[in-house]
N, C-alpha and C positions, 0 to 999 in steps of 0.2 A: 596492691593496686586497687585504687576506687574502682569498686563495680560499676557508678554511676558514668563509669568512663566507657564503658562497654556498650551501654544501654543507651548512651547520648542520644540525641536527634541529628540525622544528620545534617552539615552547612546547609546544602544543594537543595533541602526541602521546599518544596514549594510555598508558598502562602496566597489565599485569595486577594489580599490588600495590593499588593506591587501586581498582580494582571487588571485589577479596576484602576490604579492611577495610569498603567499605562495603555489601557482603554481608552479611557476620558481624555488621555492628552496627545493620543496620536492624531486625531482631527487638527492640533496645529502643530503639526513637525511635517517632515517630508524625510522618509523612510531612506536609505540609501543602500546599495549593496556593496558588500568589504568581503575581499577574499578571506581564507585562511591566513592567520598570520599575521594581521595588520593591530598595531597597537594605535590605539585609542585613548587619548586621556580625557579626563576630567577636566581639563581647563583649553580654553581656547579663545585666542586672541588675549588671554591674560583673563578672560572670566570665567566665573566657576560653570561647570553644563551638567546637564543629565544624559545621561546615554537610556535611551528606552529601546531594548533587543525586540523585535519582532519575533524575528525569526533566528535560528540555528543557537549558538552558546559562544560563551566568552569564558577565557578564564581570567578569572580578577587579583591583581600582582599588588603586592608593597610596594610603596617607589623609595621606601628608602634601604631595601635590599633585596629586591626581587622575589622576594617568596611568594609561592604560590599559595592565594588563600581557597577560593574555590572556584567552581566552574558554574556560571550564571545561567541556567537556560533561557528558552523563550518566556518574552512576558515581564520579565525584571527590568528595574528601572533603577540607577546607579548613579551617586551623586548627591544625593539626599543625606546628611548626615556622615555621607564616608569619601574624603577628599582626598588621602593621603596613596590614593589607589590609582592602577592605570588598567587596563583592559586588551586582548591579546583576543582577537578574533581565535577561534578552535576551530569552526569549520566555517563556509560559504555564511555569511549571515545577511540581516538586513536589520539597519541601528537607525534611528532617529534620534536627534540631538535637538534641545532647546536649551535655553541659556535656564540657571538657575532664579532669575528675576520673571521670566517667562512663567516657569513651572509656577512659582508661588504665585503668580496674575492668575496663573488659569487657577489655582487650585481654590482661592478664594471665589471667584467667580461661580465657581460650580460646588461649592460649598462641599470641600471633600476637606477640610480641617481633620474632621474622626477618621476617615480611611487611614490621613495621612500618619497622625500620631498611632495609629494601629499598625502601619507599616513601620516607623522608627521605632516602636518596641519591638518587633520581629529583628530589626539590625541590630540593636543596642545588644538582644539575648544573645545572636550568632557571634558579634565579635566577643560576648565575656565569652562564650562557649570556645572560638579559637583560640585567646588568650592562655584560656586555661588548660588548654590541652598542648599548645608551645612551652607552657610553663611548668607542664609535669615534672616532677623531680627524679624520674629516669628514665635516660632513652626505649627503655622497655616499653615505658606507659605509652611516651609519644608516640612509637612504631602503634599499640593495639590501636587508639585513637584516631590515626589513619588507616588502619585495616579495614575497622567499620567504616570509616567515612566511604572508603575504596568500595564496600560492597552496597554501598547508598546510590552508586553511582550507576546507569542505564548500563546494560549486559555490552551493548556494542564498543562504549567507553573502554571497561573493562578488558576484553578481550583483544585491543590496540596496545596498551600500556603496561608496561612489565610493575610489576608491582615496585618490586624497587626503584624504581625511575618516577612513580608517584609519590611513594615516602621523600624522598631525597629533593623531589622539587618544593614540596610542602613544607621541609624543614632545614635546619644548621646541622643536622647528621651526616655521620661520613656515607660513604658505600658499604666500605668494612663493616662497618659495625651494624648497619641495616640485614648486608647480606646476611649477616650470622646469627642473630635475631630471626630472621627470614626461618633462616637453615635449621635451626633450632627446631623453632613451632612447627616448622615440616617434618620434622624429624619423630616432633614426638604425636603428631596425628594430630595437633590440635587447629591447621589450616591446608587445606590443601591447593598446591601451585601445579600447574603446568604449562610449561614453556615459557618458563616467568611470571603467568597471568595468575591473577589469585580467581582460584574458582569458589571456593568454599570456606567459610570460617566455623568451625564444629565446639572450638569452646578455647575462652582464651584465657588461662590460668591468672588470678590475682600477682602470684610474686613469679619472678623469672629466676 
Protein backbone atom coordinates (compact mmCIF):
# COMPACT_ATOMS: atom_id res chain seq x y z
CA UNK A 1 0.00 0.00 0.00
CA UNK A 2 1.22 3.72 -0.94
CA UNK A 3 1.88 5.34 2.53
CA UNK A 4 1.26 8.66 0.59
CA UNK A 5 -2.40 7.08 0.82
CA UNK A 6 -2.39 7.38 4.54
CA UNK A 7 -1.06 10.70 4.87
CA UNK A 8 -3.29 12.36 2.07
CA UNK A 9 -5.10 15.63 2.73
CA UNK A 10 -8.23 15.31 3.30
CA UNK A 11 -11.25 16.17 0.37
CA UNK A 12 -13.42 18.33 3.02
CA UNK A 13 -10.29 20.61 3.69
CA UNK A 14 -10.87 23.84 3.71
CA UNK A 15 -9.20 26.56 1.56
CA UNK A 16 -9.13 30.32 2.07
CA UNK A 17 -9.90 30.98 -1.84
CA UNK A 18 -13.68 29.42 -2.24
CA UNK A 19 -14.75 31.50 1.38
CA UNK A 20 -13.42 34.98 -0.40
CA UNK A 21 -15.20 34.07 -3.92
CA UNK A 22 -18.08 33.42 -1.95
CA UNK A 23 -17.70 36.52 0.17
CA UNK A 24 -17.49 38.76 -2.70
CA UNK A 25 -20.29 37.29 -4.60
CA UNK A 26 -22.92 36.97 -1.99
CA UNK A 27 -23.85 40.83 -2.27
CA UNK A 28 -25.47 39.66 -5.52
CA UNK A 29 -27.33 36.39 -4.85
CA UNK A 30 -30.24 36.03 -2.37
CA UNK A 31 -29.46 33.29 0.21
CA UNK A 32 -32.36 30.72 0.46
CA UNK A 33 -33.14 28.15 3.10
CA UNK A 34 -33.31 24.14 1.93
CA UNK A 35 -34.05 21.58 4.44
CA UNK A 36 -32.19 18.25 4.93
CA UNK A 37 -32.35 16.35 1.92
CA UNK A 38 -33.14 18.48 -0.91
CA UNK A 39 -31.04 17.92 -4.13
CA UNK A 40 -29.71 20.62 -5.91
CA UNK A 41 -28.12 20.81 -9.20
CA UNK A 42 -25.81 22.50 -11.06
CA UNK A 43 -27.91 23.57 -13.92
CA UNK A 44 -31.07 25.30 -13.94
CA UNK A 45 -33.43 26.38 -16.49
CA UNK A 46 -30.99 24.41 -18.84
CA UNK A 47 -27.84 26.84 -17.65
CA UNK A 48 -24.86 26.08 -15.98
CA UNK A 49 -25.16 27.93 -11.82
CA UNK A 50 -23.05 28.02 -8.82
CA UNK A 51 -24.31 26.99 -5.70
CA UNK A 52 -22.59 29.23 -2.90
CA UNK A 53 -23.42 27.36 0.87
CA UNK A 54 -23.60 29.88 3.45
CA UNK A 55 -24.58 27.99 5.93
CA UNK A 56 -24.75 24.13 7.08
CA UNK A 57 -23.07 21.32 4.45
CA UNK A 58 -23.91 19.55 1.32
CA UNK A 59 -22.71 16.35 0.27
CA UNK A 60 -21.56 16.47 -3.52
CA UNK A 61 -22.81 13.24 -5.80
CA UNK A 62 -21.73 11.95 -9.38
CA UNK A 63 -24.72 12.26 -11.51
CA UNK A 64 -23.49 9.67 -13.50
CA UNK A 65 -23.68 7.00 -10.64
CA UNK A 66 -24.38 8.58 -7.47
CA UNK A 67 -21.27 8.11 -5.56
CA UNK A 68 -20.71 10.10 -2.95
CA UNK A 69 -17.61 12.36 -3.45
CA UNK A 70 -17.55 14.63 -0.22
CA UNK A 71 -19.18 16.64 2.11
CA UNK A 72 -19.05 20.61 1.34
CA UNK A 73 -19.13 22.71 4.30
CA UNK A 74 -19.98 26.29 4.79
CA UNK A 75 -18.31 28.93 2.54
CA UNK A 76 -17.80 26.58 -0.60
CA UNK A 77 -18.95 27.57 -3.88
CA UNK A 78 -19.76 24.75 -6.54
CA UNK A 79 -19.93 24.86 -10.03
CA UNK A 80 -16.72 26.35 -11.04
CA UNK A 81 -14.94 23.82 -13.15
CA UNK A 82 -17.04 20.67 -11.66
CA UNK A 83 -20.38 20.19 -13.63
CA UNK A 84 -20.83 16.67 -13.84
CA UNK A 85 -22.02 16.79 -9.94
CA UNK A 86 -25.44 17.44 -8.11
CA UNK A 87 -25.68 18.46 -4.30
CA UNK A 88 -27.95 16.69 -1.43
CA UNK A 89 -28.48 19.20 1.29
CA UNK A 90 -26.98 17.11 4.82
CA UNK A 91 -28.48 19.21 7.13
CA UNK A 92 -30.88 22.68 7.35
CA UNK A 93 -28.72 25.01 5.13
CA UNK A 94 -28.82 28.21 3.42
CA UNK A 95 -27.55 28.15 -0.69
CA UNK A 96 -27.38 31.01 -3.01
CA UNK A 97 -27.26 30.41 -6.56
CA UNK A 98 -26.21 32.72 -9.59
CA UNK A 99 -25.97 31.71 -13.09
CA UNK A 100 -22.41 30.74 -14.23
CA UNK A 101 -22.35 34.09 -16.61
CA UNK A 102 -23.22 36.03 -13.56
CA UNK A 103 -20.39 34.63 -11.47
CA UNK A 104 -17.73 35.34 -14.15
CA UNK A 105 -19.51 39.32 -14.58
CA UNK A 106 -18.94 39.62 -11.06
CA UNK A 107 -15.50 38.13 -10.99
CA UNK A 108 -14.08 40.28 -13.63
CA UNK A 109 -15.54 43.28 -12.10
CA UNK A 110 -13.95 42.76 -8.82
CA UNK A 111 -10.78 41.64 -10.37
CA UNK A 112 -10.59 38.29 -8.52
CA UNK A 113 -9.12 36.29 -11.79
CA UNK A 114 -5.96 35.13 -9.09
CA UNK A 115 -8.38 34.09 -6.20
CA UNK A 116 -10.15 32.34 -8.88
CA UNK A 117 -7.38 30.38 -10.68
CA UNK A 118 -6.09 29.76 -6.92
CA UNK A 119 -9.45 28.17 -6.18
CA UNK A 120 -9.41 25.86 -9.60
CA UNK A 121 -6.04 24.59 -8.62
CA UNK A 122 -7.44 23.58 -5.13
CA UNK A 123 -10.38 21.52 -7.28
CA UNK A 124 -8.29 20.17 -10.06
CA UNK A 125 -5.78 18.68 -6.91
CA UNK A 126 -9.01 17.17 -5.00
CA UNK A 127 -10.52 15.37 -7.91
CA UNK A 128 -6.75 13.70 -9.05
CA UNK A 129 -6.62 13.10 -5.22
CA UNK A 130 -10.35 11.29 -5.56
CA UNK A 131 -9.60 9.62 -8.72
CA UNK A 132 -6.68 8.11 -7.35
CA UNK A 133 -7.93 6.75 -4.34
CA UNK A 134 -11.21 5.01 -6.55
CA UNK A 135 -8.63 3.83 -8.52
CA UNK A 136 -6.45 2.11 -6.10
CA UNK A 137 -5.75 -1.34 -7.14
CA UNK A 138 -7.32 -3.13 -3.97
CA UNK A 139 -10.27 -2.73 -2.08
CA UNK A 140 -7.89 -2.62 0.90
CA UNK A 141 -6.31 0.54 -0.26
CA UNK A 142 -9.74 2.11 -1.16
CA UNK A 143 -11.29 1.12 2.49
CA UNK A 144 -7.83 2.99 4.32
CA UNK A 145 -8.34 5.91 1.96
CA UNK A 146 -11.67 6.42 3.26
CA UNK A 147 -10.85 5.64 6.77
CA UNK A 148 -8.71 8.79 6.74
CA UNK A 149 -11.02 10.70 4.92
CA UNK A 150 -13.68 9.49 7.63
CA UNK A 151 -11.43 10.84 10.57
CA UNK A 152 -11.09 14.26 8.55
CA UNK A 153 -14.43 14.69 9.14
CA UNK A 154 -16.20 17.02 12.28
CA UNK A 155 -16.63 14.47 15.48
CA UNK A 156 -20.57 15.08 15.36
CA UNK A 157 -20.42 13.71 11.40
CA UNK A 158 -18.65 10.82 12.63
CA UNK A 159 -20.39 9.68 15.51
CA UNK A 160 -24.12 9.78 13.30
CA UNK A 161 -22.63 7.55 10.45
CA UNK A 162 -21.60 3.94 10.83
CA UNK A 163 -18.38 3.68 9.20
CA UNK A 164 -19.49 1.21 6.72
CA UNK A 165 -22.34 2.99 5.35
CA UNK A 166 -19.55 5.83 4.70
CA UNK A 167 -17.20 3.51 2.79
CA UNK A 168 -20.07 1.99 0.76
CA UNK A 169 -21.67 5.45 -0.14
CA UNK A 170 -18.13 6.61 -1.35
CA UNK A 171 -17.48 3.62 -3.32
CA UNK A 172 -18.49 0.41 -5.90
CA UNK A 173 -17.66 -1.87 -2.75
CA UNK A 174 -19.80 -4.43 -1.60
CA UNK A 175 -20.96 -4.59 2.25
CA UNK A 176 -19.17 -7.95 2.49
CA UNK A 177 -16.21 -7.16 1.78
CA UNK A 178 -16.09 -3.58 3.70
CA UNK A 179 -17.45 -5.31 6.75
CA UNK A 180 -14.53 -7.74 6.67
CA UNK A 181 -11.82 -5.50 5.99
CA UNK A 182 -13.67 -3.54 8.75
CA UNK A 183 -13.49 -6.67 11.06
CA UNK A 184 -10.10 -7.50 10.28
CA UNK A 185 -8.26 -4.00 11.16
CA UNK A 186 -10.45 -4.26 14.38
CA UNK A 187 -9.52 -7.24 14.99
CA UNK A 188 -6.04 -6.76 14.93
CA UNK A 189 -5.87 -3.14 16.96
CA UNK A 190 -5.08 -1.23 14.10
CA UNK A 191 -8.66 0.92 14.14
CA UNK A 192 -10.91 1.18 16.65
CA UNK A 193 -15.07 1.02 16.13
CA UNK A 194 -17.89 1.24 18.31
CA UNK A 195 -21.25 0.86 17.64
CA UNK A 196 -20.17 0.98 14.14
CA UNK A 197 -18.70 4.46 14.52
CA UNK A 198 -14.94 4.68 13.75
CA UNK A 199 -13.36 6.33 16.88
CA UNK A 200 -9.71 5.89 16.32
CA UNK A 201 -7.32 5.03 13.52
CA UNK A 202 -3.85 3.83 15.57
CA UNK A 203 -1.88 2.60 12.30
CA UNK A 204 -2.95 1.20 9.22
CA UNK A 205 -0.67 -1.56 7.78
CA UNK A 206 0.90 -1.17 4.02
CA UNK A 207 -0.16 -4.77 2.75
CA UNK A 208 -3.54 -6.49 3.92
Amino acid sequence: MDEKAITQPALNTPYPWSKTLVEALLPFATPQSYRKGIRLDLRQDDKPVCRLIISGSADVHRSSDNLLIVRAPSFTILGLGLNDVYIVTAEPCKIATLSLDEVHQHIQELGLWEVLAKHMVVVSSKLFSYSKQLSAPTAYEVICSQLVQLMHEPEPLRSKISVERFIRDRTHLSRSSIMKILADLKTGGYISIENGRLVAIHHLPQKY
